[in-house]
C-alpha positions in Angstrom: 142.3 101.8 92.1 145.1 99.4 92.8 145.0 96.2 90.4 147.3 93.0 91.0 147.4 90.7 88.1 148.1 87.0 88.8 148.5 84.0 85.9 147.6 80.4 86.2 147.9 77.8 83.6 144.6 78.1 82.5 142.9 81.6 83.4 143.8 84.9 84.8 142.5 86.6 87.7 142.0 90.3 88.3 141.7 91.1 92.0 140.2 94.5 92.4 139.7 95.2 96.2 136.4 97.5 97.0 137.4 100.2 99.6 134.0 100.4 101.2 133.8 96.5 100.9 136.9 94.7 101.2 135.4 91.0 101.5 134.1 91.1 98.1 136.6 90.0 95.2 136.0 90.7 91.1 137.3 87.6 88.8 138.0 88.2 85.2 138.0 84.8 84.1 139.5 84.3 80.6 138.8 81.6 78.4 141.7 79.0 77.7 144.2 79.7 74.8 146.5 77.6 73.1 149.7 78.8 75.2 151.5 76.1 76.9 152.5 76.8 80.3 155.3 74.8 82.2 154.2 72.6 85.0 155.0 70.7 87.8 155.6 67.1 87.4 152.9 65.4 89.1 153.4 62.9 91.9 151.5 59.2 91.0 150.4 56.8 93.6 150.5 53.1 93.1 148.1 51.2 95.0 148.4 47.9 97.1 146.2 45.0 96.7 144.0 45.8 99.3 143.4 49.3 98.1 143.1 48.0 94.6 139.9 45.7 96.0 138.1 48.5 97.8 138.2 50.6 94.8 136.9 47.8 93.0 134.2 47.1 95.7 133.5 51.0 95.2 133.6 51.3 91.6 130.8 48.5 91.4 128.5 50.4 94.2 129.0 53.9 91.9 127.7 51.7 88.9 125.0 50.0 90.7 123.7 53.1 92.2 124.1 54.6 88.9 122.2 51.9 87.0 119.3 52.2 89.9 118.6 55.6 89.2 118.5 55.3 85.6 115.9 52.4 86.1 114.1 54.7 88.8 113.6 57.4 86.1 112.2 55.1 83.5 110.0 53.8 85.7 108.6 57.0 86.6 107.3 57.9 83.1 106.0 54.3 82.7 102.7 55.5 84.8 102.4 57.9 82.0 102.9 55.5 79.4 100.5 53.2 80.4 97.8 56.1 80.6 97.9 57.3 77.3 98.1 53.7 76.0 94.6 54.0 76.9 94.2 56.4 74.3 95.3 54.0 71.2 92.2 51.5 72.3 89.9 54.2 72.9 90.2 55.2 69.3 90.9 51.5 67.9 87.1 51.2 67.3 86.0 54.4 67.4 82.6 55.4 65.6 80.7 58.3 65.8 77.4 57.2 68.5 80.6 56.7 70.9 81.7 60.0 70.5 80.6 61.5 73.8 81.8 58.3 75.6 84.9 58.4 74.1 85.8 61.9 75.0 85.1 61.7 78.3 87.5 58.3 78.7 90.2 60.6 76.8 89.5 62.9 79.4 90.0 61.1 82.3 93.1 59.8 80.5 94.7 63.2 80.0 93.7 64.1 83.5 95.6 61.4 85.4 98.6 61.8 83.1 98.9 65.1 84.9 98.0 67.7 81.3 95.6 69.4 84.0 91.8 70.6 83.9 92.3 74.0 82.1 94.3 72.4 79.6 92.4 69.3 79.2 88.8 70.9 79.2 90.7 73.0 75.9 92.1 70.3 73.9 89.0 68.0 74.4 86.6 70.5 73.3 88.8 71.1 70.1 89.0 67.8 69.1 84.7 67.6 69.4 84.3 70.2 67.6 86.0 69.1 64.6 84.4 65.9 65.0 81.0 67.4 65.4 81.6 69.6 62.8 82.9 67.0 60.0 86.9 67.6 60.2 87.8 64.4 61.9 85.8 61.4 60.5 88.6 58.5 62.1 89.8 57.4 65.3 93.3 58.1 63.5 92.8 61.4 62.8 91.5 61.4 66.4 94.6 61.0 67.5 96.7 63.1 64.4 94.7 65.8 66.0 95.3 65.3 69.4 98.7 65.4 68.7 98.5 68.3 67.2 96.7 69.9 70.5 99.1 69.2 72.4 102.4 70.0 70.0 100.7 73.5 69.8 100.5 73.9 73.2 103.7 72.6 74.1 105.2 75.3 71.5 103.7 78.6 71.6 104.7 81.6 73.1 103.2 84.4 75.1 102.7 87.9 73.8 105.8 88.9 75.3 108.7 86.5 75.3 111.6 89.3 75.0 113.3 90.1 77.8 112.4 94.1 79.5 115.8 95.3 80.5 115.1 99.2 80.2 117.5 101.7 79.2 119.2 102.2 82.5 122.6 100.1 82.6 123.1 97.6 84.4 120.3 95.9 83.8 119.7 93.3 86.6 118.6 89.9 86.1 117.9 88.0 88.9 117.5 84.0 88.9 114.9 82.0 91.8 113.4 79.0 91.9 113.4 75.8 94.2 116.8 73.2 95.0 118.4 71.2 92.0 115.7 73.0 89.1 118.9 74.1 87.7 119.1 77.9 88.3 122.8 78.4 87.9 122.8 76.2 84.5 119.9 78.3 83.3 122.0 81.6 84.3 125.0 80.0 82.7 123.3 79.4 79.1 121.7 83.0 79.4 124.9 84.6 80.2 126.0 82.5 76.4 123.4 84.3 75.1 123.7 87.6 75.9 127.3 87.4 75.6 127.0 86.4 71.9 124.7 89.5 71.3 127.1 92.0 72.5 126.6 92.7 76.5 129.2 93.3 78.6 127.7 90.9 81.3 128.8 90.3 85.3 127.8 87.8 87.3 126.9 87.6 90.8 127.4 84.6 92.9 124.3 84.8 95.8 124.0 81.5 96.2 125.7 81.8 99.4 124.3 79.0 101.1 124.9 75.6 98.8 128.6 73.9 99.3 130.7 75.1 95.7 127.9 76.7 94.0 129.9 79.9 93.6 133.2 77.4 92.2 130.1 76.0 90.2 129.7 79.8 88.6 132.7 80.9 88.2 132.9 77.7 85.9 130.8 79.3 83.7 131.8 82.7 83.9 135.6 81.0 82.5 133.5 79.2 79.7 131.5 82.4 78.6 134.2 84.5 79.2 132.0 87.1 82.0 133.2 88.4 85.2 132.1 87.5 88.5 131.6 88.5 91.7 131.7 86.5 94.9 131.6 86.9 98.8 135.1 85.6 100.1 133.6 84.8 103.6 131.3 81.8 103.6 129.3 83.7 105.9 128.1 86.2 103.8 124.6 87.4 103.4 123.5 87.0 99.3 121.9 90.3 99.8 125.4 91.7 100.4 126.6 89.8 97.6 124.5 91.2 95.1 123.9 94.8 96.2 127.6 94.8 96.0 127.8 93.3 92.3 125.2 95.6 91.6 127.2 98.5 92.4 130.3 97.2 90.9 128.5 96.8 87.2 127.4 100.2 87.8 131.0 101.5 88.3 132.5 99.3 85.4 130.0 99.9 82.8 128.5 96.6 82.4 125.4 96.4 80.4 123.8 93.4 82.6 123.9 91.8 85.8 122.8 88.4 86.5 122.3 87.4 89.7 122.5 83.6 91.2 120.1 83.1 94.3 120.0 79.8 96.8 117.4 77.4 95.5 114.6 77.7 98.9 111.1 75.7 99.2 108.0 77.9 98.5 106.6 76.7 101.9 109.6 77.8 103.9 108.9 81.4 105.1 112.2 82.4 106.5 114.4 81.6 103.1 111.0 83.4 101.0 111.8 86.7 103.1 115.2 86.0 102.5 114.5 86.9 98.8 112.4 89.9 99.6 115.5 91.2 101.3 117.8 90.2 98.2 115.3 92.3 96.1 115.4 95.3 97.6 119.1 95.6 98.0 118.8 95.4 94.8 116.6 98.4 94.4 118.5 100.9 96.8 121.8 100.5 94.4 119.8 101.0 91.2 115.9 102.1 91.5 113.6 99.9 90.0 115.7 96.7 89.8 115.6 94.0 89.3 114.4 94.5 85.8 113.5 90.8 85.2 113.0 88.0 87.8 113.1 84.7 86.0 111.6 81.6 87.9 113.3 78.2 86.6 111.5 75.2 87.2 111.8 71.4 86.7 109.6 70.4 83.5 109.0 66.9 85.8 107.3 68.5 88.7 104.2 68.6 87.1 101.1 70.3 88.8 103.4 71.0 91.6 105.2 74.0 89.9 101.6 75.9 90.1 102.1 76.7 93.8 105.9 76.9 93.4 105.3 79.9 90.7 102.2 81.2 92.6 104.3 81.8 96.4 107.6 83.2 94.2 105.1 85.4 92.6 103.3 86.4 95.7 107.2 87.3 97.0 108.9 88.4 94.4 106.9 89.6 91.4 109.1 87.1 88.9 108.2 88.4 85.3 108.8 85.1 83.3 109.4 80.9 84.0 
């Protein structure tokens, strides 16, 4: 197989051309090293006065917009904030004949500051019984205890919390999950971390349908030092994409293959089959793959990623969140 070799100030770029596929390029992105490389003196610009205002006027719009949206997100947790403010008056003057009353409140607290039934119902019942049963004889350690609830919650794991790649190489990975909840980042940081453990990884840009998310990819892929694969025609269908990455980590010898996907709404049907079709081209190069289908979601959704993870389920069998 023919290889042409090109070098750019800052990376390298292997172009090996697929016979069967010709559309679909292989980067070997290098990270940066210290060698200087000559370059061409850059041309400057100076503006006029009446440029110089407009970027002014713009500047001050970026900032204000900017400064909006930090206030926007603030005031989004303050609904929450004032909820469980609630709970530091409930337990101000707590005594034990107000028990029952006092748990219920807390309840209704926890419930409209989004924690859920199921989880609710749990960490309500724990804290009666230890109040019922002696352990908790304060409206402070009321609370210590709550806090510790929800701590506990928040950080343990499920029985399995490994990743189930098999023994057949490549292993494929394959990332889904709704717009913006940060799929390509999360492939990014996984690609670090398998990296670091030895795996020869390669990714695979199917995101095919968002403006620079494969630019955005191969970003990473320089930073983590992996190779890549992407379509060259805008116009390509992701399950093309990654059935030929698929085969291309098969023929290298990679150990894994991660696979980008376009972020799609779990109520749009047409984008959801879309996936099913991304699946099994998948499955035709390598039986059985994907190994693992990882669904990211946005920790500020709240209740909302329930039916998000229940329709990507229902499509796609993901294996972990």
């Amino acid at each position: 197989m023919a290889t042409t070799s090109a070098s750019f100030a800052s990376f390298s770029v292997i172009l090996r051309p697929s016979s069967s596929n010709p559309q679909f390029f292989l980067f070997n992105v290098a990270p940066r090293t210290g060698t200087s490389h000559s370059r061409t003196r850059s041309t400057r610009f100076r503006c006029s006065a009446g440029q110089t205002g407009f970027f002014t006027k713009l500047g001050r719009l970026i900032k204000e917009k900017a400064k909006s949206d930090v206030e926007k997100l603030f005031s989004g947790f303050s609904k929450t904030r004032s909820n469980l403010a609630v709970i530091d008056e409930l337990l101000l003057y707590w005594n034990l004949a107000d028990t029952d009353r006092v748990l219920d409140e807390l309840e209704e607290a926890l419930l409209v500051s989004d924690f859920g039934p199921r989880i609710t119902i749990k960490i309500v019942e724990n804290l009666r019984e230890d109040i019922f049963s002696g352990k908790l004889k304060s409206g402070n350690e009321i609370k210590e205890a709550l806090k510790r609830n929800v701590l506990e919650l928040l950080t343990s794991k499920g029985s399995k919390t490994e990743l189930q790649l098999g023994y057949r190489k490549p292993a494929v990975i394959m990332i889904v999950g709704v717009n913006g909840g940060g799929k390509t980042t999360s492939l990014g940081k996984l690609a670090y971390r398998l990296k670091n453990e030895g795996a020869k990884i390669l990714m695979a840009a199917g995101d095919t349908f968002r403006a620079a998310a494969s630019d955005q990819l191969e970003i990473w892929a320089g930073r983590t030092g992996c190779e890549i694969v992407v379509a060259e025609s805008e116009k390509a269908k992701a399950s093309s994409v990654l059935s030929q990455a698929v085969k291309k980590g098969k023929e290298l010898g990679f150990d894994i293959v991660l696979c980008d996907t376009s972020g799609r709404l779990h109520t749009n049907y047409s984008l959801m089959e879309e996936l099913i079709s991304c699946k099994k081209s998948v499955a035709k190069v390598i039986p059985g793959a994907p190994n693992e289908i990882l669904l990211v979601l946005d920790g500020t959704t709240g209740l909302n990623m329930l039916p998000q993870a229940r329709e990507f389920n229902d499509v796609s069998s993901i294996n972990a969140f």
